[in-house]
Residue frames as a rotation matrix with the C-alpha (Angstrom) as fourth column:
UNK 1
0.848 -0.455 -0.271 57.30
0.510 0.564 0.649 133.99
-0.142 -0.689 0.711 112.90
UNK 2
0.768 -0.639 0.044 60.27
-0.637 -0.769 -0.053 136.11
0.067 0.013 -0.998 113.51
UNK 3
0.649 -0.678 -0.346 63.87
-0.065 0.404 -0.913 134.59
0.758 0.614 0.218 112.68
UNK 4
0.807 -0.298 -0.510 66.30
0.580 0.242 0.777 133.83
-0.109 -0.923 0.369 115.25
UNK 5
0.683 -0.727 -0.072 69.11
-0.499 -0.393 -0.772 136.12
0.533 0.564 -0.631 115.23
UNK 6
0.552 -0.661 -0.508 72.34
0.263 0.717 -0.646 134.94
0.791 0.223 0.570 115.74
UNK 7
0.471 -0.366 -0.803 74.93
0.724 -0.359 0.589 136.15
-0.504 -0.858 0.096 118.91
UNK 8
-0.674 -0.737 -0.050 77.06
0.656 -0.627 0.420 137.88
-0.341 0.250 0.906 116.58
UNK 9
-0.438 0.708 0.554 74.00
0.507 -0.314 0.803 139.69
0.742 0.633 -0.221 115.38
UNK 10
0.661 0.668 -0.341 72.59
0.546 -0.117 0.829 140.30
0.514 -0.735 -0.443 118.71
UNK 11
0.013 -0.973 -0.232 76.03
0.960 -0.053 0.276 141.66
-0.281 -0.226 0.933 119.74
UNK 12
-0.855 -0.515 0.063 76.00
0.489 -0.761 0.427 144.10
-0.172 0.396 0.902 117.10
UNK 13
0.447 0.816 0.366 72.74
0.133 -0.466 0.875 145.63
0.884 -0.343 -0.317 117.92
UNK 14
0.868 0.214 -0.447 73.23
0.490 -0.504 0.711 146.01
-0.073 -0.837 -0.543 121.25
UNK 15
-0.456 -0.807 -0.375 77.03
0.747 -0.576 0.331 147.90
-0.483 -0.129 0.866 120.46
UNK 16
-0.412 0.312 0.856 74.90
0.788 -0.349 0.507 149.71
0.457 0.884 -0.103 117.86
UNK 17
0.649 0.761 0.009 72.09
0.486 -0.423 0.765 150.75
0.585 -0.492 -0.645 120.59
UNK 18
0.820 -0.249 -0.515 74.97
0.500 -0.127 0.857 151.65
-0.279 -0.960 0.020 122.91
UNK 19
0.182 -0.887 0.424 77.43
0.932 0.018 -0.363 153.22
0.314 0.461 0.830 120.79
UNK 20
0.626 0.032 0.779 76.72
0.231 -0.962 -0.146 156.58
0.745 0.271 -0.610 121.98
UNK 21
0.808 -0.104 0.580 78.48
-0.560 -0.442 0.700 156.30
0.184 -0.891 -0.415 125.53
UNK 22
0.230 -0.851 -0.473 82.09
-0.789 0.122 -0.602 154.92
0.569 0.512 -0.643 125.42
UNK 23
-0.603 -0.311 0.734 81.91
-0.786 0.386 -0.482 153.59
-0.133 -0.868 -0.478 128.79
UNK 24
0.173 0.818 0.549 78.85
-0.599 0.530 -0.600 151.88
-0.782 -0.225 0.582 128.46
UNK 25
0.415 -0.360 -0.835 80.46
-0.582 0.601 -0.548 150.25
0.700 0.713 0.040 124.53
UNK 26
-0.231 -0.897 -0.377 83.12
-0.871 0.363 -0.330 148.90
0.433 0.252 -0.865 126.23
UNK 27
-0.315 0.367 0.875 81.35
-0.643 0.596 -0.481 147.27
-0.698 -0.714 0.049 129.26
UNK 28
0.609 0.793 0.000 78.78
-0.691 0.530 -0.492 145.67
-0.390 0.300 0.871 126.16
UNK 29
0.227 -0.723 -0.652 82.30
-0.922 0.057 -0.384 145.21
0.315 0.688 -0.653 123.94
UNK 30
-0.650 -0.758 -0.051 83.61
-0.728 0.640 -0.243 143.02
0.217 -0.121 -0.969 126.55
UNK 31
-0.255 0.433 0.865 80.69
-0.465 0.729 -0.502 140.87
-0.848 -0.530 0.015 127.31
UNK 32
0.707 0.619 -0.342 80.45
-0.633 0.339 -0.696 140.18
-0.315 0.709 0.631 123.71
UNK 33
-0.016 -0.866 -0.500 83.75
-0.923 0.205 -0.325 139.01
0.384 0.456 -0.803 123.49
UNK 34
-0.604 0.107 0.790 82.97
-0.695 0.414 -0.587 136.47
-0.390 -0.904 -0.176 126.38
UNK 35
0.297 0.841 0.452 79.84
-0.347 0.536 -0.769 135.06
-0.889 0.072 0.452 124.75
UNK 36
0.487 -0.234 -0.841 81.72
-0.856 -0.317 -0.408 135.18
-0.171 0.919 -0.355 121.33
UNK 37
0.777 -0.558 0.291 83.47
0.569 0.821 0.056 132.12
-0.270 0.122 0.955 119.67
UNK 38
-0.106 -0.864 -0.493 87.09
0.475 -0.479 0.738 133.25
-0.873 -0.156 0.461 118.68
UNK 39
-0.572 -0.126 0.811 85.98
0.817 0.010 0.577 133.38
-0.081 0.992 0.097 114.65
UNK 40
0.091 0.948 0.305 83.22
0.890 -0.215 0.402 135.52
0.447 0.235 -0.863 115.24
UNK 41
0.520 -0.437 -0.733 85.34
0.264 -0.734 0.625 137.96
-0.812 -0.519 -0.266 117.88
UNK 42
-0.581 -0.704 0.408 87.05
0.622 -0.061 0.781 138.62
-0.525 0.708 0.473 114.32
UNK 43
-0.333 0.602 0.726 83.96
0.598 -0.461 0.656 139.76
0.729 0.652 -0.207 112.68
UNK 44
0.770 0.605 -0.203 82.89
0.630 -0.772 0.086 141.94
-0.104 -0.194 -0.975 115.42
UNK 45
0.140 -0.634 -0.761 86.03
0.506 -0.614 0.605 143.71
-0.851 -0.469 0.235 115.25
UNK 46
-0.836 -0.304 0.456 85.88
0.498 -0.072 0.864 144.13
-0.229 0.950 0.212 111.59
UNK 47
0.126 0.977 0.172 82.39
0.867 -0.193 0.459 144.99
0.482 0.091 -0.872 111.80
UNK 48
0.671 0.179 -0.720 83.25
0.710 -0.436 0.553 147.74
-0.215 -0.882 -0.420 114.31
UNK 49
-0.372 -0.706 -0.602 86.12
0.335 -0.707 0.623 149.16
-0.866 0.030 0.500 112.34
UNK 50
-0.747 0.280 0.603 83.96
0.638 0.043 0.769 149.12
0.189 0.959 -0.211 109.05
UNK 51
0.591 0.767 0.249 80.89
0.610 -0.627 0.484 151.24
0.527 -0.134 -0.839 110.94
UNK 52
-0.245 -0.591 0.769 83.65
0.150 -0.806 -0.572 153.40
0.958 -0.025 0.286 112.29
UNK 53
0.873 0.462 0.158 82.81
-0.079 -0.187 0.979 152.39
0.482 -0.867 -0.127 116.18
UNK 54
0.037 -0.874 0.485 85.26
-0.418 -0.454 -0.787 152.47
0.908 -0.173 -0.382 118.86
UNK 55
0.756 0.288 -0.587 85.89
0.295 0.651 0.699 150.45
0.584 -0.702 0.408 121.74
UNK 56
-0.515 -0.835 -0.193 88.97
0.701 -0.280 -0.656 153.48
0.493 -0.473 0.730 123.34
């Protein structure tokens, strides 16, 4: 049985999978922000400056 992942988890996979194309981050960036509680829109940004991604 496979584990549920969380949104903030699922999130950061798909920015991961998509990190290569700026345009195509931000578009994912902002729909994660959307689905995102405010506490958790903290950790992806931290998460995102810690793996050295970029959402400019």
């Amino acid at each position: 049985m496979k584990a549920k992942l969380s949104m903030l988890d699922y999130c950061k996979k798909v920015l991961r999978c998509v990190s290569f194309d700026k345009r195509l981050f931000k578009k994912e960036y902002r729909k994660s922000i959307a689905w995102l509680s405010p506490v958790e829109v903290k950790l992806l940004k931290q998460w995102i400056r810690n793996n050295q991604l970029s959402t400019n």
